[in-house]
C-alpha atoms as a printed R data frame, in Angstrom:
    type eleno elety resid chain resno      x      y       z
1   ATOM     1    CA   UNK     A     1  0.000  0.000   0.000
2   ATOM     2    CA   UNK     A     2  1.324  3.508  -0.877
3   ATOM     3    CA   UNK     A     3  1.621  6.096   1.719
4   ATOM     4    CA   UNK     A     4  3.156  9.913   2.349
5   ATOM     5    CA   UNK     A     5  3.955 11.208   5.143
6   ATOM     6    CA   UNK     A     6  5.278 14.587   5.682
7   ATOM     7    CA   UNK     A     7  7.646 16.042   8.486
8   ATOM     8    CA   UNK     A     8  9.218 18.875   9.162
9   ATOM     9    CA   UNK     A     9  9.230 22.204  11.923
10  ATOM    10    CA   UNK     A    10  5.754 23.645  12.278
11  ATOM    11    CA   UNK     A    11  7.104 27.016  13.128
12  ATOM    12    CA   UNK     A    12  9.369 28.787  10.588
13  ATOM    13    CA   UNK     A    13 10.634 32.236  11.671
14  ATOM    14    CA   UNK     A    14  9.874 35.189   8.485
15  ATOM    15    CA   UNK     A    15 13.167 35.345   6.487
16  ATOM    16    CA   UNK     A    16 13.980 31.844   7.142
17  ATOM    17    CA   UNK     A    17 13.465 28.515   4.694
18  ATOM    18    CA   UNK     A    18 10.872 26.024   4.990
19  ATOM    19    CA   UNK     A    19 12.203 22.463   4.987
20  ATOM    20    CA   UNK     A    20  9.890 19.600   4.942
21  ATOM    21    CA   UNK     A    21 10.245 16.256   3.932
22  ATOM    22    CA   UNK     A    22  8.127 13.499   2.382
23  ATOM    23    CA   UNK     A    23  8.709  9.507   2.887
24  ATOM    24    CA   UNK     A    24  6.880  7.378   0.634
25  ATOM    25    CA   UNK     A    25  6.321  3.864   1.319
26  ATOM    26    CA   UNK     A    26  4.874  0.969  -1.143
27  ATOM    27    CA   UNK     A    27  6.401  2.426  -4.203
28  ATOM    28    CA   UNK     A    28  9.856  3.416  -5.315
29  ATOM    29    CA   UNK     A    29  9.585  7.202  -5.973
30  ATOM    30    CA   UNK     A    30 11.899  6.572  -9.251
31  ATOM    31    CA   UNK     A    31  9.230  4.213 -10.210
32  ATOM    32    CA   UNK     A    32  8.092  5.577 -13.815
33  ATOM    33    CA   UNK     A    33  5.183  7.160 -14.760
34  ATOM    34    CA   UNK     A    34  5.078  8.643 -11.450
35  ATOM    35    CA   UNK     A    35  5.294 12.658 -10.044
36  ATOM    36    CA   UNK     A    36  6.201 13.547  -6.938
37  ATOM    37    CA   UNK     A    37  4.100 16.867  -5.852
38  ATOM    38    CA   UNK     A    38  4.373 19.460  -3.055
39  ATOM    39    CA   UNK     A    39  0.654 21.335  -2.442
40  ATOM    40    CA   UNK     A    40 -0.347 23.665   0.174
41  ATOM    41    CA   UNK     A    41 -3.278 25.168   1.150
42  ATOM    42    CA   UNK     A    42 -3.435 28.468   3.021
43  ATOM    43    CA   UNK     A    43 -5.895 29.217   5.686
44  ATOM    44    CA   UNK     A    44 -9.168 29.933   3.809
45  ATOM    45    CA   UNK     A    45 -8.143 29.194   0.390
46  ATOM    46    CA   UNK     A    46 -7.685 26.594  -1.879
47  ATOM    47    CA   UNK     A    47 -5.205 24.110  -2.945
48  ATOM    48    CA   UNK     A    48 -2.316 25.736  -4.395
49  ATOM    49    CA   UNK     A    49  0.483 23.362  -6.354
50  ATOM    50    CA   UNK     A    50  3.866 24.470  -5.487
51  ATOM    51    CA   UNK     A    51  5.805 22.029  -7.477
52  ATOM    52    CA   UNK     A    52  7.166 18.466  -8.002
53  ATOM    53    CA   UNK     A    53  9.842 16.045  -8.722
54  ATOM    54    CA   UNK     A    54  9.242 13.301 -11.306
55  ATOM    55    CA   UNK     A    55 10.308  9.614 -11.362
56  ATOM    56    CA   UNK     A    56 13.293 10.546 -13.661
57  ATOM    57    CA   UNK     A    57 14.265 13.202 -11.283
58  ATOM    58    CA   UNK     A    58 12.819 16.365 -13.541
59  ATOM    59    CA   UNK     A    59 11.539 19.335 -11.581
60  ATOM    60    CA   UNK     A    60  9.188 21.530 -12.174
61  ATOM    61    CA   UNK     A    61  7.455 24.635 -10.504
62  ATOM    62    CA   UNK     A    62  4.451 26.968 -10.140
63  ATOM    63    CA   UNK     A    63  6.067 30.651 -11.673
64  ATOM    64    CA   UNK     A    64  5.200 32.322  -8.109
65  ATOM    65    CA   UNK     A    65  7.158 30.532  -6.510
66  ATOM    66    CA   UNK     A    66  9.976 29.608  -9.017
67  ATOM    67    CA   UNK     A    67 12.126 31.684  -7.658
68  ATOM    68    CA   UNK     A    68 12.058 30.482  -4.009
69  ATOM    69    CA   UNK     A    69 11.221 26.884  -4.261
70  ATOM    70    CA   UNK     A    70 13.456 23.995  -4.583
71  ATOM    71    CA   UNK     A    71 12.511 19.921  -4.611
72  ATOM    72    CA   UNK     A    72 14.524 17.342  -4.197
73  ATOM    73    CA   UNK     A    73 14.957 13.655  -3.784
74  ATOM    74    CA   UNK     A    74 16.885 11.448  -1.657
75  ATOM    75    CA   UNK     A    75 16.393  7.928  -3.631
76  ATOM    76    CA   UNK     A    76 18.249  5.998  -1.087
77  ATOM    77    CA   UNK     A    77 15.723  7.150   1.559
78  ATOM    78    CA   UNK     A    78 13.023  6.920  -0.603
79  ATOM    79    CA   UNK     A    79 12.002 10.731  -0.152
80  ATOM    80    CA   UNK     A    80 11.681 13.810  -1.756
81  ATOM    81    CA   UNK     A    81 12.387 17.219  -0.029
82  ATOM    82    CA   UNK     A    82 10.697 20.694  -0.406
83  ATOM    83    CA   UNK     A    83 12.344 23.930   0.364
84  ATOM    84    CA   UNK     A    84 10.758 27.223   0.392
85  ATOM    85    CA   UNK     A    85 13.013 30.573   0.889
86  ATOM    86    CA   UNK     A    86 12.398 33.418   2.201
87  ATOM    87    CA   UNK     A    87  9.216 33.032   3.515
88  ATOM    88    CA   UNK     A    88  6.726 35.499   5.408
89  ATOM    89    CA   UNK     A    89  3.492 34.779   6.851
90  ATOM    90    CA   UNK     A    90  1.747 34.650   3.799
91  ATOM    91    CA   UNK     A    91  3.332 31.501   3.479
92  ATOM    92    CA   UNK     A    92  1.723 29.780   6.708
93  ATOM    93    CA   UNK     A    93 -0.466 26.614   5.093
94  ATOM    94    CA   UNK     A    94 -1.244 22.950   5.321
95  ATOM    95    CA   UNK     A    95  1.764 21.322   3.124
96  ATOM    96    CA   UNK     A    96  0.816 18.025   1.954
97  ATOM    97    CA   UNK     A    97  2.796 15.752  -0.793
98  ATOM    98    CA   UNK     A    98  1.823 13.813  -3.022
99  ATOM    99    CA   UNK     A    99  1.536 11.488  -5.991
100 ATOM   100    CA   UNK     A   100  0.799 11.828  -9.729
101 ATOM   101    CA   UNK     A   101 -0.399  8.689 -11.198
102 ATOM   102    CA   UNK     A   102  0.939 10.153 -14.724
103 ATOM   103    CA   UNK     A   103 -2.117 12.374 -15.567
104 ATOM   104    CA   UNK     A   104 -2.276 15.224 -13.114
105 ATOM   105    CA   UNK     A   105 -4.646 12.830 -10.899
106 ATOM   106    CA   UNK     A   106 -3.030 12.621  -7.557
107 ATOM   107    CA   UNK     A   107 -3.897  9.445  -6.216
108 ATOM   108    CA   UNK     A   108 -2.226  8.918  -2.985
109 ATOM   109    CA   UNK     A   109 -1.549 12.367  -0.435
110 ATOM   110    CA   UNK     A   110  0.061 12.832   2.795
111 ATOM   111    CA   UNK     A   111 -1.785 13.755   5.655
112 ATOM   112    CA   UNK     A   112 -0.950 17.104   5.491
113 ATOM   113    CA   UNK     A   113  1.432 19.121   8.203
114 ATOM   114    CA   UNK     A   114  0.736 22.736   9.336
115 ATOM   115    CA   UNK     A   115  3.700 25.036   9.238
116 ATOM   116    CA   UNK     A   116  3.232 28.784  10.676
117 ATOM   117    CA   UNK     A   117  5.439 31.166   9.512
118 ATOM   118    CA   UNK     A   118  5.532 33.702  12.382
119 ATOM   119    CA   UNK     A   119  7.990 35.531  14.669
């Protein structure tokens, strides 16, 4: 059975980078056709997709947040890693990860952690 789980600090100070982690089990996250994803949603709003990592280790990433995202993989540990710089509190959100079954339909997701970005 496939499952996410994401960890990382739920209290990021503004300035600072966001570092969270997500370990998949069941799969191999270099198994192909599959996309690795990083989605928050922001108190009140909607699902917003940050960006994602695919099975051949390609990146990609929403243009907002091009500039201060980066996603990576650890295939060893079967994870893949967002970071988000410079963040302010505009950035406080449920993060969740998780999986492209090779059409934009994400089929498995992470519970979901809460990070507040506040000083």
């Amino acid at each position: 059975q496939v499952q996410l789980q994401e960890s990382g600090p739920g209290l990021v100070k503004p300035s600072q980078t966001l570092s969270l982690t997500c370990t998949v089990s069941g799969v191999s996250i270099t198994t192909r056709p599959y996309g690795w994803f990083w989605i928050r949603q922001p108190p009140g709003k909607g699902l917003e997709w940050m960006g994602s990592i695919y099975y051949s280790g390609t990146t990609g990433y929403t243009p907002s947040l091009k500039s201060r995202t980066s996603i990576a993989r650890d295939t060893s540990k079967n994870q893949f890693t967002l970071q988000l710089g410079s963040v302010t509190p505009e950035d406080t959100a449920v993060y969740y990860c998780a999986r492209d079954s090779g059409s934009w339909f994400m089929d498995y997701w992470g519970k979901g952690t809460q990070v507040t970005v506040s000083s």
